[in-house]
Structure formats: structure tokens, C-alpha cells
BAPA-92834 format. One record per residue: residue number from 1; residue in one letter; chain; y, x, z of N, C-alpha, C in turn. Coordinates in steps of 0.001 Angstrom, whole numbers, plus 524288, in hexadecimal, padded with zeros to 5 digits. Atoms other than C-alpha are relative to their C-alpha. Example, Ala and Ser with C-alpha at 12.3 -4.5 7.8 and 13.67 -1.06 7.14 Angstrom:
2
<r pos="1" code="A" unit="A" n_v="7FB5A" n_u="8037A" n_w="80000" ca_v="7EE6C" ca_u="8300C" ca_w="81E78" c_v="804B0" c_u="80384" c_w="80000"/>
<r pos="2" code="S" unit="A" n_v="7FB5A" n_u="7FCCC" n_w="7FFC4" ca_v="7FBDC" ca_u="83566" ca_w="81BE4" c_v="80442" c_u="7FCFE" c_w="802DA"/>
//
This chain:
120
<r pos="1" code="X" unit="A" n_v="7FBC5" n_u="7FCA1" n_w="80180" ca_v="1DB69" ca_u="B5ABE" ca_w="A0682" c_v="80284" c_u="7FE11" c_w="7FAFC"/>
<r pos="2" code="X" unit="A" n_v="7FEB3" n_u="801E4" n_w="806D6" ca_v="1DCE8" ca_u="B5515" ca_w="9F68D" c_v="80296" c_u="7FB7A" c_w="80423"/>
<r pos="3" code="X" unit="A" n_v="7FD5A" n_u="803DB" n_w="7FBE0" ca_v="1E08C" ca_u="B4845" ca_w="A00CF" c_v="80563" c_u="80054" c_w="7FFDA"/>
<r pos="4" code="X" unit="A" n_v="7FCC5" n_u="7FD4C" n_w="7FEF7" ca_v="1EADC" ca_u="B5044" ca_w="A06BA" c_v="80624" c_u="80225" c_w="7FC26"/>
<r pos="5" code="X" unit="A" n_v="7FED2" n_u="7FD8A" n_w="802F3" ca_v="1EE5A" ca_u="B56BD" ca_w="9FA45" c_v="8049D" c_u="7FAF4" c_w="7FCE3"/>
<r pos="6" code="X" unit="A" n_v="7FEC1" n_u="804F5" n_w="80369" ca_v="1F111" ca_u="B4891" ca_w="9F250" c_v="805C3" c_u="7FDF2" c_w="803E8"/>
<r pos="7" code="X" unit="A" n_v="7FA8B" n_u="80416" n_w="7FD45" ca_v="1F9D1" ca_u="B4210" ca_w="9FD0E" c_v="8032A" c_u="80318" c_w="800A3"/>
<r pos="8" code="X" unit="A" n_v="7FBEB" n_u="7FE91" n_w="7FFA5" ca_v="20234" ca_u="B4DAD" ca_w="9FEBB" c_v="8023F" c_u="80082" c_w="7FB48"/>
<r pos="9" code="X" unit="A" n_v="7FCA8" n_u="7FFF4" n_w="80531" ca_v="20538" ca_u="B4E42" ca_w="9EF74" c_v="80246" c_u="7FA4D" c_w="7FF73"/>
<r pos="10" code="X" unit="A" n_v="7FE47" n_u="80536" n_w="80520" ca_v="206F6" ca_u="B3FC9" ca_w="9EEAB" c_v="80574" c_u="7FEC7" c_w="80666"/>
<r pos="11" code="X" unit="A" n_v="7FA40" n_u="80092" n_w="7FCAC" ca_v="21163" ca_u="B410E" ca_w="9FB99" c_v="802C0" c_u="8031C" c_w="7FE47"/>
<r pos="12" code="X" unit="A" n_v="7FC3B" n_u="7FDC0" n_w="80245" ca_v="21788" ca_u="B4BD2" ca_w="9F335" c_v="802B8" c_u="7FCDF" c_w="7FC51"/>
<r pos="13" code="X" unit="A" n_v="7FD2F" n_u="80558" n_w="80427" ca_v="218CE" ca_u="B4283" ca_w="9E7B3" c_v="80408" c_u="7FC3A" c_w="801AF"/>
<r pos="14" code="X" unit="A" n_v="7FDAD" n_u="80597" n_w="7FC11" ca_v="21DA1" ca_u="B3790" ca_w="9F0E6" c_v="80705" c_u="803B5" c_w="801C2"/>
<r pos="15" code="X" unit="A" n_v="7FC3F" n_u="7FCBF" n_w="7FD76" ca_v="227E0" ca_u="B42E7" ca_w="9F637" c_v="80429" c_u="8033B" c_w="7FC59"/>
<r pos="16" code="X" unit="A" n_v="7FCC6" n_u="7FF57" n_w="80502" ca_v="22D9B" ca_u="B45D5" ca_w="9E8DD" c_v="8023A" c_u="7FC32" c_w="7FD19"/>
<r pos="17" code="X" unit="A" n_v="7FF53" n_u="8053D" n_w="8019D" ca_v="22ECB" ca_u="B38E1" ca_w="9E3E4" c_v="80519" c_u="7FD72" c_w="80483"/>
<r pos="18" code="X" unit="A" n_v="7FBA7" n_u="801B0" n_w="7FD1C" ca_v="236FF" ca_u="B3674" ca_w="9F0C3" c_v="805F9" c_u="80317" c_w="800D6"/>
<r pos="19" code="X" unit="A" n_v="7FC93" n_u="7FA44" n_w="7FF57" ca_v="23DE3" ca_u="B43CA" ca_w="9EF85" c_v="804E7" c_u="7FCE6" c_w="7FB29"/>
<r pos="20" code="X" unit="A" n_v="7FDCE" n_u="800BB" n_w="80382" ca_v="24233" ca_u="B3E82" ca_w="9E155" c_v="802D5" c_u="7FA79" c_w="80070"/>
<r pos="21" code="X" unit="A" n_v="7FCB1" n_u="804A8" n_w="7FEEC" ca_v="247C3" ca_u="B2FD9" ca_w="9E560" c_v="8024F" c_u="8027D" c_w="80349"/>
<r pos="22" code="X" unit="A" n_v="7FA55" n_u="7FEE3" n_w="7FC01" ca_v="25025" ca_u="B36D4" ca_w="9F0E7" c_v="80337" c_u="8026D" c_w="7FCF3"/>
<r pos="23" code="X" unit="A" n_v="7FD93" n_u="7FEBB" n_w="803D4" ca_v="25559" ca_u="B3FCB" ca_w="9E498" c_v="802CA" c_u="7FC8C" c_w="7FE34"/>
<r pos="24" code="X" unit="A" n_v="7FDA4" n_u="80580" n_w="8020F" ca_v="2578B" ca_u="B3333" ca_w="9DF08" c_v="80603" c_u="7FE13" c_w="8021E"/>
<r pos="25" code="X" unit="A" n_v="7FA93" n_u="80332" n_w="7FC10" ca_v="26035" ca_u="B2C73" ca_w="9E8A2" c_v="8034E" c_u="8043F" c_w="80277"/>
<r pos="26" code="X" unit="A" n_v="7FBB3" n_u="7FE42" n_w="7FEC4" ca_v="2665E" ca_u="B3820" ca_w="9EC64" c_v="80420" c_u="7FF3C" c_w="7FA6A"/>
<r pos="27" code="X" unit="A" n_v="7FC04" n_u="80131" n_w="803F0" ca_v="26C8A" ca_u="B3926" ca_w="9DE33" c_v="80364" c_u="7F9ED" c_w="8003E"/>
<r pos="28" code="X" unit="A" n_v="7F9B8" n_u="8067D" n_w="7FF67" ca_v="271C9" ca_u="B27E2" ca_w="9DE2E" c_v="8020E" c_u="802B6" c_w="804B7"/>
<r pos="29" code="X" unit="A" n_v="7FCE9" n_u="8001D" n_w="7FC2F" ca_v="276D3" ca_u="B2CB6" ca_w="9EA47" c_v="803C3" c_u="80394" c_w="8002C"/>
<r pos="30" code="X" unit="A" n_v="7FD49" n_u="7FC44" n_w="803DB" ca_v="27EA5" ca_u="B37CD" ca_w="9E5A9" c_v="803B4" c_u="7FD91" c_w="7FC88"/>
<r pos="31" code="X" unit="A" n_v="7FC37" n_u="802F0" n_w="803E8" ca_v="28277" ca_u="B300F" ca_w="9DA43" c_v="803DA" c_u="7FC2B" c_w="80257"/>
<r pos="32" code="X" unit="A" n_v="7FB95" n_u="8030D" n_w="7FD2B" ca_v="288C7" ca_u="B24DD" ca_w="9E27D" c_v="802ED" c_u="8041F" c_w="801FD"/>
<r pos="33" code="X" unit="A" n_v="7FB90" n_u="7FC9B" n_w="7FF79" ca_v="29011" ca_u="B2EB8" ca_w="9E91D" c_v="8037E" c_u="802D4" c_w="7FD90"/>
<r pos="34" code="X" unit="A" n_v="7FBFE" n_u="7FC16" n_w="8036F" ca_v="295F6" ca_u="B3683" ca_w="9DFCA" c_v="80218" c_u="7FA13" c_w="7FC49"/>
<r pos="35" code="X" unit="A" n_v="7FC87" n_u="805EC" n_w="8025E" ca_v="2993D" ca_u="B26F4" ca_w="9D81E" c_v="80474" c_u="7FD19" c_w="8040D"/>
<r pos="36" code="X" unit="A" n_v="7FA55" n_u="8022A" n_w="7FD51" ca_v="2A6CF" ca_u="B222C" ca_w="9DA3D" c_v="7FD59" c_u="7FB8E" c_w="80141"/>
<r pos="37" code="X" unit="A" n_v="80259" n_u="805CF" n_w="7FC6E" ca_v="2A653" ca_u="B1593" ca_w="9E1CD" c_v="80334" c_u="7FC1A" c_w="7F956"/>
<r pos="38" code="X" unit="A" n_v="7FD2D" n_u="80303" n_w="801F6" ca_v="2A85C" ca_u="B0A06" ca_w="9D812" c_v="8048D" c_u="7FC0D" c_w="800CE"/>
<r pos="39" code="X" unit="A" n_v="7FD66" n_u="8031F" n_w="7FE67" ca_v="2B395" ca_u="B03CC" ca_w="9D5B1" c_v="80171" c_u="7FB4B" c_w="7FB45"/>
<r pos="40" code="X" unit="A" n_v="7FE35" n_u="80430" n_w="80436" ca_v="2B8B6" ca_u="AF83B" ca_w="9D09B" c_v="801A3" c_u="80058" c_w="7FB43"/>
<r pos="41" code="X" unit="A" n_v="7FCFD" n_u="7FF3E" n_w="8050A" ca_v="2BCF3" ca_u="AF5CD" ca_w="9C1AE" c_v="80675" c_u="7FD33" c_w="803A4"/>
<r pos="42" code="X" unit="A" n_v="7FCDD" n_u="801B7" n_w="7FEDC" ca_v="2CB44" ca_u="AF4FA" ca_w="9C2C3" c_v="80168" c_u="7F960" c_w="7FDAB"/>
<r pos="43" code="X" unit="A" n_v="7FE29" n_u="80389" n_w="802AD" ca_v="2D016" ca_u="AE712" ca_w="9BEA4" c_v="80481" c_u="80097" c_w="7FB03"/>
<r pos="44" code="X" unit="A" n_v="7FB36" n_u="7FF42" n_w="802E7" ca_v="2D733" ca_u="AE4FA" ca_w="9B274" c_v="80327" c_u="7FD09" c_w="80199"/>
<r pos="45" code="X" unit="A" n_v="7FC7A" n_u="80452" n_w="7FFEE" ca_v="2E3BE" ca_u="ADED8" ca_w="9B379" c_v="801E3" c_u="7FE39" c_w="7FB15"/>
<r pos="46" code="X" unit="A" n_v="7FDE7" n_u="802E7" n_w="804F6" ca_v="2E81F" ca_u="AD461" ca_w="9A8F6" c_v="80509" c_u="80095" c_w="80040"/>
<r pos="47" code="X" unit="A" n_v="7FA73" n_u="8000C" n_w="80301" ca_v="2F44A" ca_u="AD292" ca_w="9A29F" c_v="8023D" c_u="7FB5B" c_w="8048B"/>
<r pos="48" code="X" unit="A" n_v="7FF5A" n_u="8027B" n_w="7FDAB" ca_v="2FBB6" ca_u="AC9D8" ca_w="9AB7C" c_v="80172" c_u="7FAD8" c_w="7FC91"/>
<r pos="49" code="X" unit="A" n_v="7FED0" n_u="80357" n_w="80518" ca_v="2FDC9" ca_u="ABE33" ca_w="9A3FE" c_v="80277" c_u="7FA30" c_w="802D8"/>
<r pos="50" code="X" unit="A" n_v="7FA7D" n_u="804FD" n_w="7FDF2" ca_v="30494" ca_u="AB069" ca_w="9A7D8" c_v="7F99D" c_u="7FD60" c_w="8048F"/>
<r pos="51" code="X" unit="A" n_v="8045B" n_u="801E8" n_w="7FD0E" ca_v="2FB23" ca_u="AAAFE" ca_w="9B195" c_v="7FE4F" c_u="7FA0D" c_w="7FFA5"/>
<r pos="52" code="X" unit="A" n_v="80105" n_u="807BE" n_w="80015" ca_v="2F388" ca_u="A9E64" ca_w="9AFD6" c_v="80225" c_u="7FCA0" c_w="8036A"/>
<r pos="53" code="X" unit="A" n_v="7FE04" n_u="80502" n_w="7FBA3" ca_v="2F820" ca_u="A9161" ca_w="9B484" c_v="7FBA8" c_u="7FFE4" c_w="802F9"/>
<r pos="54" code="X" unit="A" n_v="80562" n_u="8016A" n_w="7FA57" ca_v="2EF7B" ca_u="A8EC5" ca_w="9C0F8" c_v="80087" c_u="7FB80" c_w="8002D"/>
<r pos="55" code="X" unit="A" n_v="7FE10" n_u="80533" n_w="7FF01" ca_v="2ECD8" ca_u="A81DC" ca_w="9C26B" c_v="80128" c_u="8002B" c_w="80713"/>
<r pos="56" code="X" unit="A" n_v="7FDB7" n_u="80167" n_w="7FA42" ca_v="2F3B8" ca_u="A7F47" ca_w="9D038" c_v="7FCDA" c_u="7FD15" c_w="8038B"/>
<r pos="57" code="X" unit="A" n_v="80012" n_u="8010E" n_w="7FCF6" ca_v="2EBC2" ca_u="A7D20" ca_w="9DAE2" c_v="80262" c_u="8022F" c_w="80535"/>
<r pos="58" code="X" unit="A" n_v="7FDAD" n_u="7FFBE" n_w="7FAF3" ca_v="2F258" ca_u="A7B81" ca_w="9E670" c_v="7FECC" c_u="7FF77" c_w="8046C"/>
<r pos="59" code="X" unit="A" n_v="802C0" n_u="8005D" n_w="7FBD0" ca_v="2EF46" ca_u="A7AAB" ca_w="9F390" c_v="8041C" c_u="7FC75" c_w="80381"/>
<r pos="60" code="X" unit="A" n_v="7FD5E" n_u="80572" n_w="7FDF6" ca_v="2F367" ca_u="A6EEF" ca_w="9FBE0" c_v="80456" c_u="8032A" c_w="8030C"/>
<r pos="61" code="X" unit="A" n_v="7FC7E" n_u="7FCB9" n_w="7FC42" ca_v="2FFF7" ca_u="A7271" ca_w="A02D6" c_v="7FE6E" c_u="7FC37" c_w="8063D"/>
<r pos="62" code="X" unit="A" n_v="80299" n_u="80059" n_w="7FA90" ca_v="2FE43" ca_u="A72C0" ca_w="A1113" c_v="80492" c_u="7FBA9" c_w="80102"/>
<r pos="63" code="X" unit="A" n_v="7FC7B" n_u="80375" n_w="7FF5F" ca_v="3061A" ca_u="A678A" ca_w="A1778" c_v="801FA" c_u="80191" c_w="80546"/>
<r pos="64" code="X" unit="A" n_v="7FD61" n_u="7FF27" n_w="7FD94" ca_v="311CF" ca_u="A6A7C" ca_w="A1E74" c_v="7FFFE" c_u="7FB1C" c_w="805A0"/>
<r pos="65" code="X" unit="A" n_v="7FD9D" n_u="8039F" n_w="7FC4A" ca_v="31548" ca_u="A6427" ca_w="A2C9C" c_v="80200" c_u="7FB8B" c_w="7FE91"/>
<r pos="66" code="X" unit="A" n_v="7FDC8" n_u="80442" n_w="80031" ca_v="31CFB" ca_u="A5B11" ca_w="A2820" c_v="7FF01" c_u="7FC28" c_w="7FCA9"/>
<r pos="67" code="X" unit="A" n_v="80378" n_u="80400" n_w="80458" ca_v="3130A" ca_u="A56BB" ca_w="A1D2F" c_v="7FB42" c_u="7FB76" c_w="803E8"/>
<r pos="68" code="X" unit="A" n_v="80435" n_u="802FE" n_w="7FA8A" ca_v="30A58" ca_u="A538F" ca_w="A29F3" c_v="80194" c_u="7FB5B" c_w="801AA"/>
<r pos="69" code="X" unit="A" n_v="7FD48" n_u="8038C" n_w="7FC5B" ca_v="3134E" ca_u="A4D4B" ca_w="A3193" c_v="801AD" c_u="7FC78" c_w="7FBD5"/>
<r pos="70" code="X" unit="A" n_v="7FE63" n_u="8041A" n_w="8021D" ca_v="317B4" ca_u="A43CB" ca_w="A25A3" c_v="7FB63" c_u="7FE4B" c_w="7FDF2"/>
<r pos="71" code="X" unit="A" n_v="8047E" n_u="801DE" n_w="80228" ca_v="30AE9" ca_u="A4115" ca_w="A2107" c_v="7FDE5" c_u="7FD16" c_w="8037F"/>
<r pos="72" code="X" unit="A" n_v="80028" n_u="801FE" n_w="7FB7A" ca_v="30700" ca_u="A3E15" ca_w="A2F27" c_v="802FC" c_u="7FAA9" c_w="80169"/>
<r pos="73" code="X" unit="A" n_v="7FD96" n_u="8040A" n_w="7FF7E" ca_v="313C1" ca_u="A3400" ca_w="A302A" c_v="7FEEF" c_u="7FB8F" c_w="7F9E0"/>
<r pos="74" code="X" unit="A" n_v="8021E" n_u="80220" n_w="80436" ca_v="31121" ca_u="A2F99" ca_w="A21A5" c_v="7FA39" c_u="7FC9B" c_w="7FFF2"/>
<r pos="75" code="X" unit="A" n_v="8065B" n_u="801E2" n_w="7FF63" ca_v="301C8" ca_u="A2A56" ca_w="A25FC" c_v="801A0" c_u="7FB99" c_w="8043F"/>
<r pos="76" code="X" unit="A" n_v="7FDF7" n_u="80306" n_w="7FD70" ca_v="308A7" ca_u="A21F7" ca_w="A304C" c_v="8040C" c_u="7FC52" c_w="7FF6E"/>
<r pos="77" code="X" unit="A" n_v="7FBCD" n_u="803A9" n_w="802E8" ca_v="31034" ca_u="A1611" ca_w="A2B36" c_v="80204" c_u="7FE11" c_w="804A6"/>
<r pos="78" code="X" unit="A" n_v="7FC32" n_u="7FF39" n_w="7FBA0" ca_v="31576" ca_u="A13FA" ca_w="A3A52" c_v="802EB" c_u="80321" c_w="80261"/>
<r pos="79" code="X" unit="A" n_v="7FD21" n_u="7FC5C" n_w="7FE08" ca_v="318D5" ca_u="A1FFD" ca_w="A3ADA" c_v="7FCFF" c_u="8047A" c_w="8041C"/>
<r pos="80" code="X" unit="A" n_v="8029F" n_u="7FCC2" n_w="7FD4F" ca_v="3176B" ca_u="A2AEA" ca_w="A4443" c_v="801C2" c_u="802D8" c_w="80236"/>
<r pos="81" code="X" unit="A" n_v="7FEBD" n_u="7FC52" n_w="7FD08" ca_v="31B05" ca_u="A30F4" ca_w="A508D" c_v="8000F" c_u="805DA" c_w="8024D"/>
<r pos="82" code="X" unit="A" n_v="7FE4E" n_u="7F859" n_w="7FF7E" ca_v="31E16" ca_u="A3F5A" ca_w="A554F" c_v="7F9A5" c_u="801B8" c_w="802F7"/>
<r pos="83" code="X" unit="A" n_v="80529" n_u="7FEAA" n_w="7FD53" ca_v="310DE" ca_u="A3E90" ca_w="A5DD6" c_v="7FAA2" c_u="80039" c_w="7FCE3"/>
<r pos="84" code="X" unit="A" n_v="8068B" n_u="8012F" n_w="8040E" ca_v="3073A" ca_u="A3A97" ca_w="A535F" c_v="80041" c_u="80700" c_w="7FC45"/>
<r pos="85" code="X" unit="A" n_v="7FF2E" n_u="7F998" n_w="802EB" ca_v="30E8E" ca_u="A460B" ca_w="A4A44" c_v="7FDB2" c_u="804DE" c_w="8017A"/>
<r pos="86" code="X" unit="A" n_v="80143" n_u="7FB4A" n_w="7FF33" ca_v="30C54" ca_u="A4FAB" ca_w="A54B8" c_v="7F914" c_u="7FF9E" c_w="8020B"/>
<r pos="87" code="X" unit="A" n_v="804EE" n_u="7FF71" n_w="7FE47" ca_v="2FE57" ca_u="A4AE6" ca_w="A577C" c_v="7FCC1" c_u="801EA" c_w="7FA31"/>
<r pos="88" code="X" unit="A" n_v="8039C" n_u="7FFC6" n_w="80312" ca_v="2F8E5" ca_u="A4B35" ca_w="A490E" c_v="800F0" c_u="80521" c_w="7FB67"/>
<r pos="89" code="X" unit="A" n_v="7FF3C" n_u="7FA35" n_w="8045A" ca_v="300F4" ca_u="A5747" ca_w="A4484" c_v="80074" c_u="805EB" c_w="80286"/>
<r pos="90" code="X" unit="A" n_v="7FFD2" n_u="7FD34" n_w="7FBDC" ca_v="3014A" ca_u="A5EE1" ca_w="A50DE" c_v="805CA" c_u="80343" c_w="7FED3"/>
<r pos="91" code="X" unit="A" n_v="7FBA0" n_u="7FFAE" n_w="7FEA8" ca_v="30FE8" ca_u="A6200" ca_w="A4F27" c_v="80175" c_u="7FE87" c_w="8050B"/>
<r pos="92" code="X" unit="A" n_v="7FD59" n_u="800AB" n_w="7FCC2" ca_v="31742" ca_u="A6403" ca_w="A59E3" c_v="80516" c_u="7FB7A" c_w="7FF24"/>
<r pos="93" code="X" unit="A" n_v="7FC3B" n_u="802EC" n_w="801AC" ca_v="32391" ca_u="A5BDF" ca_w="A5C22" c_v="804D8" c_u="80106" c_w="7FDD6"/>
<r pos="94" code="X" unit="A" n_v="7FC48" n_u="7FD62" n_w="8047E" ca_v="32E9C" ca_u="A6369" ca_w="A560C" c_v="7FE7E" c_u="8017A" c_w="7FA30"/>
<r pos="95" code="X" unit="A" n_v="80244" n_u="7FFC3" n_w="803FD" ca_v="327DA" ca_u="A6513" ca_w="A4AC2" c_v="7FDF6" c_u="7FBEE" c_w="7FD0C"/>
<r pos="96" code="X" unit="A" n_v="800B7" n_u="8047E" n_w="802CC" ca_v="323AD" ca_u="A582A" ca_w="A4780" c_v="80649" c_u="7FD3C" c_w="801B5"/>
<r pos="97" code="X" unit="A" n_v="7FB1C" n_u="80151" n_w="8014F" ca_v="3325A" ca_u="A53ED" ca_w="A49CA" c_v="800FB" c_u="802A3" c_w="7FD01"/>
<r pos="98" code="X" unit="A" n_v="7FDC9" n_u="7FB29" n_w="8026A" ca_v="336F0" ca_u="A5F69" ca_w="A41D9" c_v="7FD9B" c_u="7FC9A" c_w="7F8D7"/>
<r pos="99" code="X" unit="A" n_v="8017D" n_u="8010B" n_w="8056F" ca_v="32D8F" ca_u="A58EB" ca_w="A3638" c_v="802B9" c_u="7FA4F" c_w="7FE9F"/>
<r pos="100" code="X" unit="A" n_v="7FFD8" n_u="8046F" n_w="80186" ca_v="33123" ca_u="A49E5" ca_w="A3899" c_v="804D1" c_u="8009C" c_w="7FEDF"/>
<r pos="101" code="X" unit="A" n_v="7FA21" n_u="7FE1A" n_w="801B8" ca_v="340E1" ca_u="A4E6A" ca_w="A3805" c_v="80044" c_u="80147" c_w="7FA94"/>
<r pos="102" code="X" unit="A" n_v="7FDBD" n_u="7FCF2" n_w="80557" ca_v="33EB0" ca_u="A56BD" ca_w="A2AC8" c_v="7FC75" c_u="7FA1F" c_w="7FCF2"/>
<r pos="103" code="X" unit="A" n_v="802BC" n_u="80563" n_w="803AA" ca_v="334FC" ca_u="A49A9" ca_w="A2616" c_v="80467" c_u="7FC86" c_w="7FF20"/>
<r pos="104" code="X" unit="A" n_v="7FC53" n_u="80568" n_w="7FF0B" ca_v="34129" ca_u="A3F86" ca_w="A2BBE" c_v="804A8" c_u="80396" c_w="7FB12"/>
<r pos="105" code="X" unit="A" n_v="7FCB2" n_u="7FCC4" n_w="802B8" ca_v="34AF1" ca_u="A49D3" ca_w="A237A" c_v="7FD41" c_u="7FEF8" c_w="7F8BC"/>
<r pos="106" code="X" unit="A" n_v="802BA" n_u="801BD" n_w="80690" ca_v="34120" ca_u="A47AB" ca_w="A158B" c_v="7FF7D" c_u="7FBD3" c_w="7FF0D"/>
<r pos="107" code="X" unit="A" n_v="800C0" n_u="805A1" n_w="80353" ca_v="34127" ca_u="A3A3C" ca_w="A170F" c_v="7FB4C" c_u="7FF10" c_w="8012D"/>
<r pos="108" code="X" unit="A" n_v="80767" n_u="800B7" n_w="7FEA7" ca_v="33188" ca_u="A3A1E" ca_w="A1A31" c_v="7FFDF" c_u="7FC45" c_w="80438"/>
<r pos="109" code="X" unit="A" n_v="801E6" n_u="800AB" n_w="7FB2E" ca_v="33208" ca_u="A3522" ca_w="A272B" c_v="80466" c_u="7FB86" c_w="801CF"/>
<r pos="110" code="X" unit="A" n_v="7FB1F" n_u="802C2" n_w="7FD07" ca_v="33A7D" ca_u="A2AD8" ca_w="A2F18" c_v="7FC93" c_u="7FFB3" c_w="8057B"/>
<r pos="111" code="X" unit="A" n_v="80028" n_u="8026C" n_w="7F940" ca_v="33A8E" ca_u="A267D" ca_w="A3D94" c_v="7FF90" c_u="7FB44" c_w="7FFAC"/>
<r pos="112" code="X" unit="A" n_v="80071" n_u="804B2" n_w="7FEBF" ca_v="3344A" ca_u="A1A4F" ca_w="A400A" c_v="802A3" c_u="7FEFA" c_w="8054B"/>
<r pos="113" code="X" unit="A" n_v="7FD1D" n_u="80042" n_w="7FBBF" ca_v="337CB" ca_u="A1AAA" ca_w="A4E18" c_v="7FFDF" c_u="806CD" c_w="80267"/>
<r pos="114" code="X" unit="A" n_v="7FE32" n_u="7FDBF" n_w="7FF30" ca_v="33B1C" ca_u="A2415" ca_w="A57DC" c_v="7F957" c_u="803D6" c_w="80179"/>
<r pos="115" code="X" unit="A" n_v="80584" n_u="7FBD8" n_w="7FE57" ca_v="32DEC" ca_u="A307F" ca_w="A568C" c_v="7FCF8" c_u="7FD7D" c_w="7FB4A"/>
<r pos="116" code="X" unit="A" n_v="80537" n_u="802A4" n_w="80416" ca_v="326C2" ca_u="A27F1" ca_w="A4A5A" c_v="80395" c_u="8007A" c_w="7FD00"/>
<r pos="117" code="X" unit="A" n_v="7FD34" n_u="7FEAA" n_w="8030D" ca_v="32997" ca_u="A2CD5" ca_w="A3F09" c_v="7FBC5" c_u="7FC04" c_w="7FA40"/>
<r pos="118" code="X" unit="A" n_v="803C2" n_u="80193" n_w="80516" ca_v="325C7" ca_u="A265D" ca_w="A3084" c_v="80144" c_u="80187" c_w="7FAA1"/>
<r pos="119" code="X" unit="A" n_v="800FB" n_u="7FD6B" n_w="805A7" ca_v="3235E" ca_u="A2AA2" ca_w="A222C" c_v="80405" c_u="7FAF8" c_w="7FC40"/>
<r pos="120" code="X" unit="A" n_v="7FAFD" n_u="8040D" n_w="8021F" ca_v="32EFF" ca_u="A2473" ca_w="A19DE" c_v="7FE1F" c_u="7FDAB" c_w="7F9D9"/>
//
């Protein structure tokens, strides 16, 4: 019976001790709730002031059609026909005429013979 007596005081103990941590965590839990949600510090803003020189990097410019197509006849010192153009730039054929016309118009380009064109 004293047996009996001991283990049910020391599961009361045990049963107060657990009573008082659920007290516990109910209050943080309470508290978060009733706490605004955080928020960010606002940023200050500066004075606007003259803005540093950047040093200038640039980024390669992309090369136009007609940088292709003369670079293409330019690598060929015999020159270069309408078939090779449309094999290594996949231009169609109005379009690679359309470029060798505005090239023959800058001066870039001449007519070796009749479809072979060369870098002047």
C-alpha cells in the first residue's frame, strides 16, 4: 500500500510539472499572436547627387546580317557566290541580295563575275 502510496504522489508531481510547461507555451503562444508581424526597416533615401562615372563596360554588339554576309565574302579572296552565302548564313535568297545591293551601294563589295561577289 506505502508502494502504491509513493508512485501515485510521484505521478502527481510528474502531472504538475507538465500542467506548468503547457501554461508555459500557452502564454509564447498568445504572445506571438497578439505581436504585429515584423516588418522591414524602411530604407533611407540619399541626397541624389551627380552619379559616378562607370567605367563602361559594354557588351559586344550583336552582328547585323550584313556584318555576316561581308565578313563571310571578306574571308574569301576569290570571292563568293549566292549558294555558299545561303549555305553558311542560312539566308534565304532575297535577303542575301537585298544585303549584297546595300554592300555594292557602300562600296564594300563588287562583282567579280556574274553570282561571286568580292570584298573591295
Amino acid at each position: 500500500m506505502k508502494q502504491l502510496k509513493k508512485d501515485l504522489q510521484a505521478v502527481l508531481k510528474a502531472l504538475k510539472a507538465l500542467t506548468r510547461k503547457t501554461e508555459q507555451l500557452a502564454k509564447r503562444v498568445d504572445k506571438l499572436d497578439k505581436a504585429p508581424a515584423k516588418r522591414r526597416p524602411k530604407r533611407k533615401v540619399k541626397a541624389k547627387a551627380r552619379p559616378a562615372k562607370r567605367t563602361a563596360t559594354r557588351r559586344a554588339a550583336k552582328k547585323t546580317a550584313g556584318d555576316t554576309v561581308f565578313d563571310i565574302i571578306g574571308r574569301n579572296k576569290r570571292g563568293v557566290d549566292t549558294n555558299t552565302l545561303r549555305k553558311r548564313t542560312g539566308y534565304d535568297d532575297k535577303k542575301i541580295w537585298n544585303i549584297i545591293n546595300r554592300l555594292k551601294q557602300q562600296g564594300k563589295v563588287k562583282s567579280a563575275r556574274a553570282g561571286v561577289y568580292v570584298k573591295i
